[in-house]
C-alpha positions as protocol buffer text, in pm:
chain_id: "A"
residue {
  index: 1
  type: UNK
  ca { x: 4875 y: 1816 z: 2939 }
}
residue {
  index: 2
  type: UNK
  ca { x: 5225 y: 1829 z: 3142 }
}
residue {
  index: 3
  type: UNK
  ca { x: 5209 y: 1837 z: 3475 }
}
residue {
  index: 4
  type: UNK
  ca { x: 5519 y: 1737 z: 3676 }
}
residue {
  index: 5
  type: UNK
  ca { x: 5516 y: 1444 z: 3894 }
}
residue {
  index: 6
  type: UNK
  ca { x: 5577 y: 1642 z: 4234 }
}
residue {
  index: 7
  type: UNK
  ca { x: 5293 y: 1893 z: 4160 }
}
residue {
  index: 8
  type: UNK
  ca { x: 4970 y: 1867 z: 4358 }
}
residue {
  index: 9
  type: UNK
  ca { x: 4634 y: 1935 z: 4137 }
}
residue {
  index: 10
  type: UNK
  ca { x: 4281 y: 1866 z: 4289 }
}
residue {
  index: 11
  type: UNK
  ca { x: 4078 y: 1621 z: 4070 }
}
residue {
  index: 12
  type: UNK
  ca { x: 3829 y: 1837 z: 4142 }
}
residue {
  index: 13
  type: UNK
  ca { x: 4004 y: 2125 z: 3929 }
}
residue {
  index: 14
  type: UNK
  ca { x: 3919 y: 2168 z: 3537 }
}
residue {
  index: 15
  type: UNK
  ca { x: 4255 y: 2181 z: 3320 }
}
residue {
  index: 16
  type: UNK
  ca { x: 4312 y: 2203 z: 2941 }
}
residue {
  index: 17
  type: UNK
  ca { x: 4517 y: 1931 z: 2740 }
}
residue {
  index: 18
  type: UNK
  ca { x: 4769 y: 2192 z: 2699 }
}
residue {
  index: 19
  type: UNK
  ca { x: 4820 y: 2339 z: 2996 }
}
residue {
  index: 20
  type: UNK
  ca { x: 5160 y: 2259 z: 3176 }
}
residue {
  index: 21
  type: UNK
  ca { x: 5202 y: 2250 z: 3521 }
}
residue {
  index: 22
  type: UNK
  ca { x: 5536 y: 2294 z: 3684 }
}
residue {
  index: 23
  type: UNK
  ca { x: 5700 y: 2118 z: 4018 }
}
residue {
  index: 24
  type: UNK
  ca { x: 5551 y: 2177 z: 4344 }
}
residue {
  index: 25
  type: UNK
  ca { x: 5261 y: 2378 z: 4209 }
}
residue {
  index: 26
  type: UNK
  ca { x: 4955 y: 2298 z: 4398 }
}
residue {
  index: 27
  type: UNK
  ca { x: 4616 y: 2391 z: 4201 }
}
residue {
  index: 28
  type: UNK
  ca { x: 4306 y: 2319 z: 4427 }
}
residue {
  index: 29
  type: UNK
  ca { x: 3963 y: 2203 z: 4391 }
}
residue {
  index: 30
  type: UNK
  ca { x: 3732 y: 2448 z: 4201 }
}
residue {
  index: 31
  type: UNK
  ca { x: 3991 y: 2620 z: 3972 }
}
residue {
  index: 32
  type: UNK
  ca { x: 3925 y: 2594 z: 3590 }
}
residue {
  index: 33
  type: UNK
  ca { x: 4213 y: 2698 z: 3350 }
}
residue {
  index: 34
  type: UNK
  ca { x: 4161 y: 2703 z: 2966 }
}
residue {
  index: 35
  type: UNK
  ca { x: 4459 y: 2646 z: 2703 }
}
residue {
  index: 36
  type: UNK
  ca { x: 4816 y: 2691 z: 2673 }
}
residue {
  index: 37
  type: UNK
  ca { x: 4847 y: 2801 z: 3042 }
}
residue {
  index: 38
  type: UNK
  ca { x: 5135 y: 2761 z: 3186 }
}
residue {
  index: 39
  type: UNK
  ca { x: 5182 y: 2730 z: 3597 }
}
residue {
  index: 40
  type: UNK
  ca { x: 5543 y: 2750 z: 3695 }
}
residue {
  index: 41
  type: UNK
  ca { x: 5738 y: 2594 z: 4005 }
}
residue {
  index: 42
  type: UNK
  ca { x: 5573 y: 2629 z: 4377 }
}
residue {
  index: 43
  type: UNK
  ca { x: 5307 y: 2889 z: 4223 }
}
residue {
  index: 44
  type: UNK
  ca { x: 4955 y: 2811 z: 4411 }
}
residue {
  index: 45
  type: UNK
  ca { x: 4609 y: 2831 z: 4246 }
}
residue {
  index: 46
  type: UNK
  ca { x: 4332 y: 2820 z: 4525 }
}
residue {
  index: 47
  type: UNK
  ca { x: 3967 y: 2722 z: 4464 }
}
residue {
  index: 48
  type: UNK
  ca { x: 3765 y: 2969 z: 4301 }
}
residue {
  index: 49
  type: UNK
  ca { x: 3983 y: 3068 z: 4042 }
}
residue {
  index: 50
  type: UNK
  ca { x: 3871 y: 3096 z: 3658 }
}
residue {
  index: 51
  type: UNK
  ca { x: 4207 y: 3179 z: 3439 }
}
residue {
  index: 52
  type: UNK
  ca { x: 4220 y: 3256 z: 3088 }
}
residue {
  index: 53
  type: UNK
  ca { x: 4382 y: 3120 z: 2772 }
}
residue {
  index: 54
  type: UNK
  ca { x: 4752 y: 3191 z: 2721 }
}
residue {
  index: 55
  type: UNK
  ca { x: 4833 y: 3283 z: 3042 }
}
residue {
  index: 56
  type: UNK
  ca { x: 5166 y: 3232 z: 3223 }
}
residue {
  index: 57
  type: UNK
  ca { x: 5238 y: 3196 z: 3606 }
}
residue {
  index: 58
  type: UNK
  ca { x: 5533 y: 3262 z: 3774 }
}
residue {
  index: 59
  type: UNK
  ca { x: 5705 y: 3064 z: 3995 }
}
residue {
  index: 60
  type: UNK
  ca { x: 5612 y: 3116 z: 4381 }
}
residue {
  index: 61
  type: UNK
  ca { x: 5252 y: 3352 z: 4273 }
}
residue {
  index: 62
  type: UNK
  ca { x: 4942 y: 3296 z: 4456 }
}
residue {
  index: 63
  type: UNK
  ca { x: 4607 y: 3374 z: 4290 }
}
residue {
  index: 64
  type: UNK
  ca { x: 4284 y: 3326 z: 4408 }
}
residue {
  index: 65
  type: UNK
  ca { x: 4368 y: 3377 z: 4762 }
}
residue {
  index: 66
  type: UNK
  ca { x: 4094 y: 3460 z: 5051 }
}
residue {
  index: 67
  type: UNK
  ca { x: 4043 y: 3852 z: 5078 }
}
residue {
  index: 68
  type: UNK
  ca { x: 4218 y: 4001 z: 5287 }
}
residue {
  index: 69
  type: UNK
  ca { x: 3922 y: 4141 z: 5433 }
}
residue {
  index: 70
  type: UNK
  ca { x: 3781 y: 4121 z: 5856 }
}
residue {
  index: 71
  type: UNK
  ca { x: 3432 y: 4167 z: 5715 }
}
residue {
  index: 72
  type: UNK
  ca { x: 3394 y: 3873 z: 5460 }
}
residue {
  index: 73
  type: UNK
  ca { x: 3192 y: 3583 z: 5624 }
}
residue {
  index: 74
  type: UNK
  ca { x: 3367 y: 3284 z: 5439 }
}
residue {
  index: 75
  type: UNK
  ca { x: 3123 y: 3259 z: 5163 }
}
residue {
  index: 76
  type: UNK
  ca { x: 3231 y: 3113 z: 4824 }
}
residue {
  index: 77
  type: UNK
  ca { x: 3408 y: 3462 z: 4620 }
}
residue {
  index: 78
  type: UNK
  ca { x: 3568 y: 3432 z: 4268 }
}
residue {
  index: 79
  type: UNK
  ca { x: 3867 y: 3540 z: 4092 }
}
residue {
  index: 80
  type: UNK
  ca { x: 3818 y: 3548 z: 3715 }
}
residue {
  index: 81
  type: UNK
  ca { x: 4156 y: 3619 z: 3518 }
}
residue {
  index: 82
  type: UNK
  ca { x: 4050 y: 3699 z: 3142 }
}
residue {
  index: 83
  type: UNK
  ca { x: 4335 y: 3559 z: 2839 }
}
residue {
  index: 84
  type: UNK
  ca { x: 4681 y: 3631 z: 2829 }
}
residue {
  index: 85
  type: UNK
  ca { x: 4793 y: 3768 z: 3118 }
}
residue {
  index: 86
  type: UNK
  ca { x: 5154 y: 3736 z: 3300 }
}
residue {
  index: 87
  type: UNK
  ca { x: 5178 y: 3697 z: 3628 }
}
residue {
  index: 88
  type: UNK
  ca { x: 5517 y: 3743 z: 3798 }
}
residue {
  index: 89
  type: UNK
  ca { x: 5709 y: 3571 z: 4064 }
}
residue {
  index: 90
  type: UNK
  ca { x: 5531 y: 3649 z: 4412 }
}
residue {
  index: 91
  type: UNK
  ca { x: 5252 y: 3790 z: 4245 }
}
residue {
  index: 92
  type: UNK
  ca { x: 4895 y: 3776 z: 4390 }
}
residue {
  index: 93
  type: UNK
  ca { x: 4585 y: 3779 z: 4344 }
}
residue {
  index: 94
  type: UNK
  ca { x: 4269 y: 3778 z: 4567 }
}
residue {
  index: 95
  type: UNK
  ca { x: 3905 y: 3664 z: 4544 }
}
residue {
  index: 96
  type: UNK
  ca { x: 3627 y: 3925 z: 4611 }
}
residue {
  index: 97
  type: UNK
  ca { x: 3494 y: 3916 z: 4913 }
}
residue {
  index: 98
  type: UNK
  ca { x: 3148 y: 3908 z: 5060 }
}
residue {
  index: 99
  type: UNK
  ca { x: 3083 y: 4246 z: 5131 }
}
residue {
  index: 100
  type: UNK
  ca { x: 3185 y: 4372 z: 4797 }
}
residue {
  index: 101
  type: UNK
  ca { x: 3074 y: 4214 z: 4467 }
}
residue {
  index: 102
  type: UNK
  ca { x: 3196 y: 3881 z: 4551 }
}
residue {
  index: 103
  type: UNK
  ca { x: 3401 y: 3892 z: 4236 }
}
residue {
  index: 104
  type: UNK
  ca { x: 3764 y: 4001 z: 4171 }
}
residue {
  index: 105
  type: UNK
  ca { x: 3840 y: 4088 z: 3824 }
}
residue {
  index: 106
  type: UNK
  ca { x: 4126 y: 4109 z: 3571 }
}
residue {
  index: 107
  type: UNK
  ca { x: 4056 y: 4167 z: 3185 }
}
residue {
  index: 108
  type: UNK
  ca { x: 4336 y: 4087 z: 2925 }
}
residue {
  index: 109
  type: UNK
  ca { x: 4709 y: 4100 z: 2854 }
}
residue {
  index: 110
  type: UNK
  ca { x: 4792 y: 4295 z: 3146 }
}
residue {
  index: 111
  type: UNK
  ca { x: 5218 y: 4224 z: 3294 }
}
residue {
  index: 112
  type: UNK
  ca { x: 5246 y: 4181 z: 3678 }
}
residue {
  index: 113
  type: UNK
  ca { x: 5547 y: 4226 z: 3737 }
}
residue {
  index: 114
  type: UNK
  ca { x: 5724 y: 4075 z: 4055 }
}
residue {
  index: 115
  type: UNK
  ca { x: 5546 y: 4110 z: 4388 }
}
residue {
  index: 116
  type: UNK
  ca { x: 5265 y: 4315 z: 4251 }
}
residue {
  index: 117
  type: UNK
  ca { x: 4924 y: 4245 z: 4460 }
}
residue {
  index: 118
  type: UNK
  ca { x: 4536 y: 4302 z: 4325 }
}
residue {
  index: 119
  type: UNK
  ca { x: 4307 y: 4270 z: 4630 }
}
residue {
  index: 120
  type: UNK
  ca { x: 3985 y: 4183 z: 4669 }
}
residue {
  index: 121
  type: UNK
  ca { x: 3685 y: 4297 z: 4473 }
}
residue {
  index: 122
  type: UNK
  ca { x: 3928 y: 4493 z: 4276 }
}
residue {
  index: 123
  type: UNK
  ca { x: 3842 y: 4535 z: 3846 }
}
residue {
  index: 124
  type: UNK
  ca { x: 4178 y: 4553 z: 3659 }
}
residue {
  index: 125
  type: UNK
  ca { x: 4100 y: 4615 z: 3287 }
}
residue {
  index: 126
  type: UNK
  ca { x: 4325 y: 4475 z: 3009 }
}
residue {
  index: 127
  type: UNK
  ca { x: 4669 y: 4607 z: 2907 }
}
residue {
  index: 128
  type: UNK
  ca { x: 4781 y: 4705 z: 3188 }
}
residue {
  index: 129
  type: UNK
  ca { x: 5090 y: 4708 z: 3360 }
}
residue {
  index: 130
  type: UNK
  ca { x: 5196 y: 4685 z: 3720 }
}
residue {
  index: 131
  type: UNK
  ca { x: 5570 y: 4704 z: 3788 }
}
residue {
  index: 132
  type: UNK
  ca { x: 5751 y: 4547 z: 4042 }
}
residue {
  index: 133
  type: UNK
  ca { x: 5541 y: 4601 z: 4388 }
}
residue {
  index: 134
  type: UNK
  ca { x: 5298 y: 4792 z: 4268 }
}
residue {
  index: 135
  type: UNK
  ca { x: 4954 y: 4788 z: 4468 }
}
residue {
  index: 136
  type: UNK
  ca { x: 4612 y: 4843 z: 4471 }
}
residue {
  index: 137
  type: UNK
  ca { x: 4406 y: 4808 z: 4800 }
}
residue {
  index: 138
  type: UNK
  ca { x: 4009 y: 4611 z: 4793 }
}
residue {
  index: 139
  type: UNK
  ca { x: 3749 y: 4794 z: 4631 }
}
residue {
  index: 140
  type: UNK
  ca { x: 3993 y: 4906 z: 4342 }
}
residue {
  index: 141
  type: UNK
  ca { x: 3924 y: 4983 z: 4039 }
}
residue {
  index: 142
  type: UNK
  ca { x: 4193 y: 5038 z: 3726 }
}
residue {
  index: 143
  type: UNK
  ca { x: 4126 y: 5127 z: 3405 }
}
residue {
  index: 144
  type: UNK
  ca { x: 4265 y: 4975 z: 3028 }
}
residue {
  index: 145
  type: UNK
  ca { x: 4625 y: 5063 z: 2955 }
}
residue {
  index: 146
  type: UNK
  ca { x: 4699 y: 5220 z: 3284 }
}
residue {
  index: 147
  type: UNK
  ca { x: 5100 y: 5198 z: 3434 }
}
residue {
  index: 148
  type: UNK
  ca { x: 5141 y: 5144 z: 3763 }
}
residue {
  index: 149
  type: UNK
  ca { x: 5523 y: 5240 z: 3809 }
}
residue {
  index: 150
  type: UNK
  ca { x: 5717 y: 5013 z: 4088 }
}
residue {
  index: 151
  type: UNK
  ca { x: 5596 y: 5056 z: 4451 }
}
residue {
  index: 152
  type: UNK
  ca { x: 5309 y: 5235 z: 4399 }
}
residue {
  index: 153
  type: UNK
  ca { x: 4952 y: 5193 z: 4571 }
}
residue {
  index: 154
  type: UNK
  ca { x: 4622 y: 5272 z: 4495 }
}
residue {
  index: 155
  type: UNK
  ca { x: 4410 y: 5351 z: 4812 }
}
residue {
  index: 156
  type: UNK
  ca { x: 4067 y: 5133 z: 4902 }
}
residue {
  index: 157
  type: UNK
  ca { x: 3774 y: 5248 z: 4693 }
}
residue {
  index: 158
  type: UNK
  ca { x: 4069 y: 5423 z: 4496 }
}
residue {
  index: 159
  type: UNK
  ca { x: 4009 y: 5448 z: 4037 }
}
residue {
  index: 160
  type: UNK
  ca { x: 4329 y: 5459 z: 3828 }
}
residue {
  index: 161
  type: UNK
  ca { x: 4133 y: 5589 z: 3471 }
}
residue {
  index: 162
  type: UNK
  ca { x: 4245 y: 5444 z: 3144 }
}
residue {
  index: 163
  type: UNK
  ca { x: 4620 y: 5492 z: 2985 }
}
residue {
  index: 164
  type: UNK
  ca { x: 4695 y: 5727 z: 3326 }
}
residue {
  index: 165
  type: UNK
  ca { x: 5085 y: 5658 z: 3402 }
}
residue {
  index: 166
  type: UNK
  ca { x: 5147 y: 5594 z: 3807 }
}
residue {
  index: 167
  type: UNK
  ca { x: 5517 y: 5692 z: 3895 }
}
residue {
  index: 168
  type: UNK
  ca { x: 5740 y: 5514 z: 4094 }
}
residue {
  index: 169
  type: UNK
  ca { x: 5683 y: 5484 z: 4500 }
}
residue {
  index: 170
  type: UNK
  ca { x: 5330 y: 5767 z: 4385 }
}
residue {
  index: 171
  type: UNK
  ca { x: 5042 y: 5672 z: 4693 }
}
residue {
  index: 172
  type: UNK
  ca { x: 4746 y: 5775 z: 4551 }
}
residue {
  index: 173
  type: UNK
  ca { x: 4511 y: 5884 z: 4803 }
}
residue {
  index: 174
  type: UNK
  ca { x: 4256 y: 5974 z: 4555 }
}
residue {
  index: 175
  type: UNK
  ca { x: 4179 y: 5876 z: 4204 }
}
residue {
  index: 176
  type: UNK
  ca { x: 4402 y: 5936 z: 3970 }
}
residue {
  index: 177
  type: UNK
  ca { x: 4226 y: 6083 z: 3609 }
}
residue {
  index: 178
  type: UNK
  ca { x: 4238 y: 5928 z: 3284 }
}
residue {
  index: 179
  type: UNK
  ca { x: 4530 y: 6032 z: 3059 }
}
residue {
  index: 180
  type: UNK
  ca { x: 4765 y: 6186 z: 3304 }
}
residue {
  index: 181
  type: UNK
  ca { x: 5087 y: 6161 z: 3499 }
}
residue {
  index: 182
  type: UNK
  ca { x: 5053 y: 6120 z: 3877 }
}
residue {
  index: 183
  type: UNK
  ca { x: 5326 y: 6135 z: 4116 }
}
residue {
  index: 184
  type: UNK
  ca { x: 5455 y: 6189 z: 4484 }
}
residue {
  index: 185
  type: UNK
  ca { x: 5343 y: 6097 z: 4810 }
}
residue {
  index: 186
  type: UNK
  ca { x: 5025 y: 6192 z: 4849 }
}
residue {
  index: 187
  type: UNK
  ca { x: 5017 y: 6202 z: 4458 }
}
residue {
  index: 188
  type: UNK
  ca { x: 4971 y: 6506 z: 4213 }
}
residue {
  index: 189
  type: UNK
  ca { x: 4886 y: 6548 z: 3875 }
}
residue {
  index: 190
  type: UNK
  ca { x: 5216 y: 6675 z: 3617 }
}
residue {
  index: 191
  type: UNK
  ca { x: 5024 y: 6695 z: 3286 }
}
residue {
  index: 192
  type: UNK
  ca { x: 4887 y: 6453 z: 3057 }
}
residue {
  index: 193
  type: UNK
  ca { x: 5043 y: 6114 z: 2952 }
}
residue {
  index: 194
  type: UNK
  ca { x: 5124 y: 6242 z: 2622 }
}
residue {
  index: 195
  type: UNK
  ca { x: 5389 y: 5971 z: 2509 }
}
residue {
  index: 196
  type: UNK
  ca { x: 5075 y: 5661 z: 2639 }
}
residue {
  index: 197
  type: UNK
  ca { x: 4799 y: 5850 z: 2449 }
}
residue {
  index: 198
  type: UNK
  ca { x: 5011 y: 5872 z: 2123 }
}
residue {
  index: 199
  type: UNK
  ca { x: 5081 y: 5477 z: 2201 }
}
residue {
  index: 200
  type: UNK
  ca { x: 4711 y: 5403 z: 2197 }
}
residue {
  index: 201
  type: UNK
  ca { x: 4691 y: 5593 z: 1858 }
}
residue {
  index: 202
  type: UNK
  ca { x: 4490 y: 5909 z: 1988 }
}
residue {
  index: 203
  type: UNK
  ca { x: 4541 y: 6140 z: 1685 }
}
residue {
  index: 204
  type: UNK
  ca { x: 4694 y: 6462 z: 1719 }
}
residue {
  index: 205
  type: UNK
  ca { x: 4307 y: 6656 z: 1729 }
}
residue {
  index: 206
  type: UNK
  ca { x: 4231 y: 6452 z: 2062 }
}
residue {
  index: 207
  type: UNK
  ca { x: 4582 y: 6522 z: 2217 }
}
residue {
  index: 208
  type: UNK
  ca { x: 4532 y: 6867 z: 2175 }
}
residue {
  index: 209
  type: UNK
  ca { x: 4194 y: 6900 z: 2274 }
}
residue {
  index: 210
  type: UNK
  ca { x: 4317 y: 6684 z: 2602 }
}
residue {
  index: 211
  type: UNK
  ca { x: 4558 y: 6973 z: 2682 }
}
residue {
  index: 212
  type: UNK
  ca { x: 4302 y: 7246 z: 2691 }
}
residue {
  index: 213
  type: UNK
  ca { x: 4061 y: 7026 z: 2893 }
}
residue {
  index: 214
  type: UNK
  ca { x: 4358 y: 6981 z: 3122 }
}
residue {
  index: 215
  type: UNK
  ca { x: 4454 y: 7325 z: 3178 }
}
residue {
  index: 216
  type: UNK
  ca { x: 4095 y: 7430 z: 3223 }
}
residue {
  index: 217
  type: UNK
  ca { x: 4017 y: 7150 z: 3454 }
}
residue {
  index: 218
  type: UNK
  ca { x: 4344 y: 7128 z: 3698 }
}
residue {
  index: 219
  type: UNK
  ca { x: 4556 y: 7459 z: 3627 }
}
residue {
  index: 220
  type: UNK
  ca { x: 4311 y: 7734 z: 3572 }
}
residue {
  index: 221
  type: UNK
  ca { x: 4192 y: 7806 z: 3900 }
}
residue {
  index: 222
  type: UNK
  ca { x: 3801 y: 7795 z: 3833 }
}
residue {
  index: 223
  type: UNK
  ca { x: 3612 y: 7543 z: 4055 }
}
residue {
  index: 224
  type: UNK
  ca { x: 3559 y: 7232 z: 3939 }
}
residue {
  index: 225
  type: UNK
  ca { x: 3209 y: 7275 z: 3864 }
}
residue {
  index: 226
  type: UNK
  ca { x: 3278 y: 7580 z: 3614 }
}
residue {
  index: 227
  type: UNK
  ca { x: 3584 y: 7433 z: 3458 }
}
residue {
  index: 228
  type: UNK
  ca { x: 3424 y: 7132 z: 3361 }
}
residue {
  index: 229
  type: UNK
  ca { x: 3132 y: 7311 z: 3203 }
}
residue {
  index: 230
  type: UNK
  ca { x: 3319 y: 7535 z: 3043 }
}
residue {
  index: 231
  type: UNK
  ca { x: 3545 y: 7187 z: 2931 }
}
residue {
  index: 232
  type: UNK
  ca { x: 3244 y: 7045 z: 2772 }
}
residue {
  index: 233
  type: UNK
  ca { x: 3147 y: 7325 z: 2600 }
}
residue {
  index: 234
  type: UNK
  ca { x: 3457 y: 7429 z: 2435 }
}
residue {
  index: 235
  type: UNK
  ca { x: 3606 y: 7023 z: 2388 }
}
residue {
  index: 236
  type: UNK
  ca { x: 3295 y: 6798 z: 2443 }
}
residue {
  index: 237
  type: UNK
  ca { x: 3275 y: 6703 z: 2111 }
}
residue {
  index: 238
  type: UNK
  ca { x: 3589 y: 6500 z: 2165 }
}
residue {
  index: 239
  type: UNK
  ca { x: 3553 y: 6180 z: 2340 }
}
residue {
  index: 240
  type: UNK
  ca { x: 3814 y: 6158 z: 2534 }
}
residue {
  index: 241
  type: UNK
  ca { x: 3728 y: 6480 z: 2704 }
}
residue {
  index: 242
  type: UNK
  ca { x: 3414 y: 6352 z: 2799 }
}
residue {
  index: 243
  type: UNK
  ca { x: 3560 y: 6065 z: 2947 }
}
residue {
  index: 244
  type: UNK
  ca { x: 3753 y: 6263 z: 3167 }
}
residue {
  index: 245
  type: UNK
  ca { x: 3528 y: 6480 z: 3293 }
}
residue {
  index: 246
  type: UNK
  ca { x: 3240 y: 6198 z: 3355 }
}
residue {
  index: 247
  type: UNK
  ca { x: 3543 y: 6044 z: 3539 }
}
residue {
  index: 248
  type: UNK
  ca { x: 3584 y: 6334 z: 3755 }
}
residue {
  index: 249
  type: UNK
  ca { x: 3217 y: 6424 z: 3791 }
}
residue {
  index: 250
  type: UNK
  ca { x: 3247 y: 6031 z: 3923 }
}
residue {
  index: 251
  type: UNK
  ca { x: 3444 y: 6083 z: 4182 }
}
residue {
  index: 252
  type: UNK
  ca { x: 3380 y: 5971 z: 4543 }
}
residue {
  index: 253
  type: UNK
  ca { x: 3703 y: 6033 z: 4674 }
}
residue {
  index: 254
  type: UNK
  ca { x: 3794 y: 6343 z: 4486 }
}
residue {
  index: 255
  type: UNK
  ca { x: 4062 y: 6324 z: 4245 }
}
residue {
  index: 256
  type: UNK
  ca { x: 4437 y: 6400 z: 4224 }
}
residue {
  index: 257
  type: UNK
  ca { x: 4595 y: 6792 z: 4222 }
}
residue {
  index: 258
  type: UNK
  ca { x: 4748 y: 6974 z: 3987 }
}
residue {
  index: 259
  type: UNK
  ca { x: 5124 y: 6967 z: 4132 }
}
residue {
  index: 260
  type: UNK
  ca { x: 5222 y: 7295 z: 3982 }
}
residue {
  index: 261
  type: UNK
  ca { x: 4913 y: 7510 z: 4108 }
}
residue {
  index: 262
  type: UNK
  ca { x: 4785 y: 7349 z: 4423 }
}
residue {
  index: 263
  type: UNK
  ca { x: 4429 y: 7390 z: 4289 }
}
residue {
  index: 264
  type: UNK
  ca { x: 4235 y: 7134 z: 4397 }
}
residue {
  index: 265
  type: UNK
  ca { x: 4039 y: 6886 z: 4233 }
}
């Protein structure tokens, strides 16, 4: 273990041999970090905090803050951070709170990227990416491989499905489907995230299959309920549709538009 001599850590706190700690970093009571973490200059790790192997922190981040919440009573919340994750300068992180699940949540390998923020009770899941000052607002939920372009937010109560792409300044009032583009303030759909599925190794079958459901679902002008029956009974047999439509069948806040058809969604 290296921790340098002007850094403050809690005895109470639960470090691995191998984690390194740099100056001025203050790590409180209650925080437990497994191996080959690394916690750079003046970064702060309150109580409550769980963080996984192989992660790095940035100088000047904050995780495992209070939530920003009026509601939450001052009960004991967590923030669990799952293996190798980067966290950025400025960075942070909040615990739940107690009038959500109490838990904050952040899966694996996922870049923050410079002053990027995950509120409270918010589930980030792994390989992600948040650019520089992207947001997402309590209650959040974003899903594996998403891109969350620079200053973008995610509204309260707000979904992000898996491998969508977020564009750069996008507010996304309402959830934003799995596989797609979203952009623009309040933000629209512009087609599928062809170049992020191919990424992720969808095969060409599934890409395809993806475009119909797309067109049917955001372009064709049916409402909703039609166009996702007729979806699933032309392209259910692809999973990947069916994701997407039990995504938007999900809703709560109603999902993105199509930009090009004002159809909504």
């Amino acid at each position: 273990m290296s921790i340098h001599p002007t850094a403050i850590v809690d005895d109470g706190a639960k470090l691995a041999k191998s984690v390194t700690v740099g100056p001025y970093a203050i790590i409180e009571s209650g925080v437990t970090i497994a191996a080959n973490v690394t916690v750079g200059a003046h970064a702060v790790i309150h109580s409550h905090t769980t963080i996984g192997r192989k992660c790095a922190v940035h100088p000047h981040a904050v995780l495992g803050g209070a939530p920003q919440n009026p509601e939450h009573d001052g009960t004991v919340t967590h923030l669990v951070i799952g293996e190798g994750n980067i966290f950025r300068e400025f960075v942070t992180a909040h615990r739940g709170s107690s009038v959500g699940g109490g838990v904050t949540t952040i899966g694996q390998n996922n870049y923050f990227m410079a002053n990027s923020h995950i509120a409270h009770d918010v589930t980030v899941g792994s390989d992600c990416i948040f650019a520089n000052s992207a947001a997402v607002a309590g209650f959040s939920e974003v899903g594996d491989g998403a891109m969350l372009s620079g200053l973008c937010a995610l509204h309260q109560k707000g979904r992000i499905g898996r491998l969508a792409l977020v564009g750069g300044g996008a507010m996304c009032a309402q959830d934003v489907p799995p596989f797609t583009i979203a952009q623009g303030d309040r933000a629209k759909l512009f087609g599928l995230n062809v170049m992020g599925l191919r990424k992720a190794g969808l095969n060409t079958d599934s890409i395809t299959n993806l475009k119909s459901a797309w067109r049917l679902l955001f372009t064709s002008g049916l409402s909703m309920r039609v166009a996702m029956n007729r979806t699933m009974d032309q392209f259910g047999s692809t999973a990947e549709v069916r994701e997407l439509i039990e995504f938007v069948s999900s809703s709560q806040r109603g999902v993105c538009r199509a930009a090009f058809t004002g159809t909504s969604a």
